[in-house]
N, C-alpha and C positions, 0 to 999 in steps of 0.2 A: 647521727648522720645529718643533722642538720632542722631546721623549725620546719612548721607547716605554718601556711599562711589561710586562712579563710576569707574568701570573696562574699560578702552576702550579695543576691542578686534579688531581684522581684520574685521569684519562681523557687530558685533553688539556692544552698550554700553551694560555692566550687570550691573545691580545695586543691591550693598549689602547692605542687612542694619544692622545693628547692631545682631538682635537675628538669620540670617544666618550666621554671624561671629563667632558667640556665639556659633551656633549649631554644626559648621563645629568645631570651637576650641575644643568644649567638646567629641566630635569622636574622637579625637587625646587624652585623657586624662580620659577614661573610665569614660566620665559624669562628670567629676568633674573642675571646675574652681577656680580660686583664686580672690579675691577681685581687687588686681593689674590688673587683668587679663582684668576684668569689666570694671575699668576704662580706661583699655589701648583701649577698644573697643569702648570709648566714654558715658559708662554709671556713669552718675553718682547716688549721695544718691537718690533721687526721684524715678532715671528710677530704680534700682535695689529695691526699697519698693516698686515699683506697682509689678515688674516681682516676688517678693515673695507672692504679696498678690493674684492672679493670679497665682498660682503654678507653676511657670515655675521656679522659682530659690528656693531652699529650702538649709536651714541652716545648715550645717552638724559639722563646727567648725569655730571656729572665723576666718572671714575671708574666708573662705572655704564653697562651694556651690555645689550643685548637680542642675545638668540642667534637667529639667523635672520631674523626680521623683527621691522619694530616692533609691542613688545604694542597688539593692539586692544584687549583687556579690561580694567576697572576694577583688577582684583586683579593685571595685572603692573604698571601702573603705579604702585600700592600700596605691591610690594614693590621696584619699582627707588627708588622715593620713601624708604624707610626705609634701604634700604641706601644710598642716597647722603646723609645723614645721620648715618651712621655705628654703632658697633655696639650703643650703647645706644638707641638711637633707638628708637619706635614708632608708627605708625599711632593716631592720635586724633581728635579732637573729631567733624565730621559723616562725614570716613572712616571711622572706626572703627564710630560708630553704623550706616553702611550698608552694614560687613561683618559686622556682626549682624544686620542686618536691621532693626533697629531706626526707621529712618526710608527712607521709599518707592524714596529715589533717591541716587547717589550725587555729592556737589559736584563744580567743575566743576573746582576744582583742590584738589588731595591735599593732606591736614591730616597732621601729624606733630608729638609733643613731641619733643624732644632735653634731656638736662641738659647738653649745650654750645650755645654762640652760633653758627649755621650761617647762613647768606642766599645758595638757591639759587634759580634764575629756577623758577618753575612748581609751585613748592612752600612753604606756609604752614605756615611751623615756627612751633612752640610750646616754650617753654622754662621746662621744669620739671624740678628734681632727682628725683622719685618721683613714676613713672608708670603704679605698680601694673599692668603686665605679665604678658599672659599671647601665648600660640601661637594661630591661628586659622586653620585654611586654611593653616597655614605661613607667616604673616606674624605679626612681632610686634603686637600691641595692645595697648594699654588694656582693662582688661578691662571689662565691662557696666556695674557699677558705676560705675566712673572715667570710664568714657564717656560717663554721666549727669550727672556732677558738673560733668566738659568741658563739656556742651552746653546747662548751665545759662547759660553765659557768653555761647552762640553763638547759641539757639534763642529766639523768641520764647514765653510762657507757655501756648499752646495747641500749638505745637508740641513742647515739651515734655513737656507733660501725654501727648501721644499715644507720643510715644518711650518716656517711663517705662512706662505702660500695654502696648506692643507687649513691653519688655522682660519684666515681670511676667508677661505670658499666655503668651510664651512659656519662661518660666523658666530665664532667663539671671539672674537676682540675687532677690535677697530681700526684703523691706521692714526684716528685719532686717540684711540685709547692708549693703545701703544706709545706713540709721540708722548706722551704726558706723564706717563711710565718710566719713558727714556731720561726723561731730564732729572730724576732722581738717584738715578745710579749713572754718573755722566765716564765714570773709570771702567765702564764694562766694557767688554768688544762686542760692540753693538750697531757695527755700523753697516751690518748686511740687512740689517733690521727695516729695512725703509722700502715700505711698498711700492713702486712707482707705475701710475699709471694701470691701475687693477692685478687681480690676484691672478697665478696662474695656477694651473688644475695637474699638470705633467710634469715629470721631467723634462720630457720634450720641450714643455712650452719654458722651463727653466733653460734649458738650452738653447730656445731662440732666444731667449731674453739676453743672456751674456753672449750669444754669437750677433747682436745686434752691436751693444756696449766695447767688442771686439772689433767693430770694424766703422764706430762711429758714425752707422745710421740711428735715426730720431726711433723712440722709440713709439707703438701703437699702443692703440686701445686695445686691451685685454680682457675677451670673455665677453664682449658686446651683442646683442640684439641688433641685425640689421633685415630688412626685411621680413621678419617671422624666424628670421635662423639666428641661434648662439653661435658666432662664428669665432676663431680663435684669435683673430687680432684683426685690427682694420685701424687703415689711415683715414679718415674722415676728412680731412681737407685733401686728399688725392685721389678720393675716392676708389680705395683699393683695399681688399680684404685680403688676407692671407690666412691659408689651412694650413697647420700642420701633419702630417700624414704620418702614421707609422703601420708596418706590416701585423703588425696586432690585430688593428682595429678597422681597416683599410680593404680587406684584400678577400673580403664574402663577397659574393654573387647582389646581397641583398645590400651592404656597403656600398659598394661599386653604383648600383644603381642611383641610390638615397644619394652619395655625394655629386653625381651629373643631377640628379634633380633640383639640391639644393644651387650648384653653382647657376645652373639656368635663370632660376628666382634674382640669386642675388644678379645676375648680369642686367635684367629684365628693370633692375630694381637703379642700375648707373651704378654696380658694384661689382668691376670682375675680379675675379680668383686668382689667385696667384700660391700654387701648392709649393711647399717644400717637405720635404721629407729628413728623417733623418739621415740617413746615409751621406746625403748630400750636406748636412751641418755640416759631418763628420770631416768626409771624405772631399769635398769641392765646396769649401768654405768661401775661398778666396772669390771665386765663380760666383757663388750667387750675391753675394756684398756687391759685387759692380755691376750684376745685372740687378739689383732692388734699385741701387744708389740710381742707376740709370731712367730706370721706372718712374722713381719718385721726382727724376730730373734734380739730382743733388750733384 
């Protein structure tokens, strides 16, 4: 069934045996082992067709195994996904974006580059020599950056815009890191890729930003500090702030109050408020473009 291994310690011998090797290796690799991995721990074809027939080893890709049951979580299929693609391999394009967080959910079947030619059933490899790699969770990726460049190729132009933006706020990359990134893959469509003017937090605030671009006002400062308050946008040479409002987040008792407190501050401060809502993006677009433009005196 396989060797023991004896630890001597100060005190006592431990002795390991192969499926505490096994067990302790697969905690480090969210359940997931590699065939290599088996034999490096002394199992060979025998010992690995009993520990399958016996449920402790189960088949998830050629070569690739789940220790005790099949993973239910995104992250061991993640990582039986990259290990079964071999040792350069990485987690990519919408995988990778949803183990940053970066977009809401994670796809329904695992993304991976390789710089070899692989075609495994349940897995959407990507083949690319440089895959600017990093660790996450203990699974290889792509890192933020590269995972943007990826999902320029995958994402539609508002989906993207949110991805870069989530990456941005929560300071996973740079707009310079980025920029420096871009100019090595100059063939990608990458041209939503450009931060302008700070990151935004909503869709909402993705939707002021192209209902701005839309009607050819200048665009503001995004996500600023004015008087003690993060406000969602502000002209600073007009001295004018604008909130975005939606009924989500807007429309409590305790809301209601906190936003007249805040606008009083910022007024107090030579910064009045100027709300828009969604509805009105929506629905009275044209309306509030010539009442801004007017504001602004454009």
């Amino acid at each position: 069934m396989g060797r023991v291994w004896c630890v001597e310690s100060h005190s006592q011998t431990q002795v390991t045996t192969p499926d505490v090797a096994l067990a302790e290796l697969a905690a480090r690799q969210h359940g997931v082992v590699a065939l290599a991995q088996l034999q490096a721990l002394g199992l060979g074809a025998g010992a690995i067709k009993y520990r399958r027939a016996i449920g402790r080893l189960h088949l998830l890709h050629r070569g690739v195994y789940a220790v005790g049951h099949r993973p239910p979580s995104p992250l061991a299929r993640a990582m039986a996904a990259v290990v079964a693609c071999g040792t350069d391999a990485v987690l990519s394009h919408r995988s990778a974006a949803a183990l940053w967080r970066i977009v809401p959910r994670w796809p329904s079947t695992v993304e991976v580059t390789s710089p070899t030619k692989h075609r495994l059933k349940g897995i959407h490899i990507h083949r690319s020599p440089n895959a600017d790699a990093t660790i996450h969770y203990g699974i290889p990726v792509t890192t933020p950056a590269r995972t943007l460049v990826d999902l320029a190729d995958v994402l539609n132009p508002k989906q993207l815009t949110r991805a870069l933006n989530e990456a941005l706020v929560q300071r996973l990359t740079t707009p310079k890191e980025l920029t420096t990134l871009l100019t090595r893959y100059p063939g990608r469509r990458t041209s939503q890729l450009t931060p302008e003017r700070g990151a935004t937090r909503s869709t909402l605030e993705d939707d002021f930003v192209r209902f701005l671009k839309r009607h050819d006002l200048p665009l503001p400062e995004l996500n600023q500090t004015i008087a003690g308050h993060e406000v969602d946008a502000v002209y600073r040479e007009h001295r004018l702030v604008i909130e975005l409002d939606s009924r989500q987040f807007h429309t409590t008792p305790r809301a209601f109050e906190q936003d007249r407190d805040r606008d009083a501050d910022l007024l107090n401060a030579g910064f009045p408020t100027l709300r828009i809502t969604n509805h009105r993006l929506k629905h009275h677009a044209i309306h509030e473009a010539q009442r801004l433009k007017e504001i602004l005196g454009l």
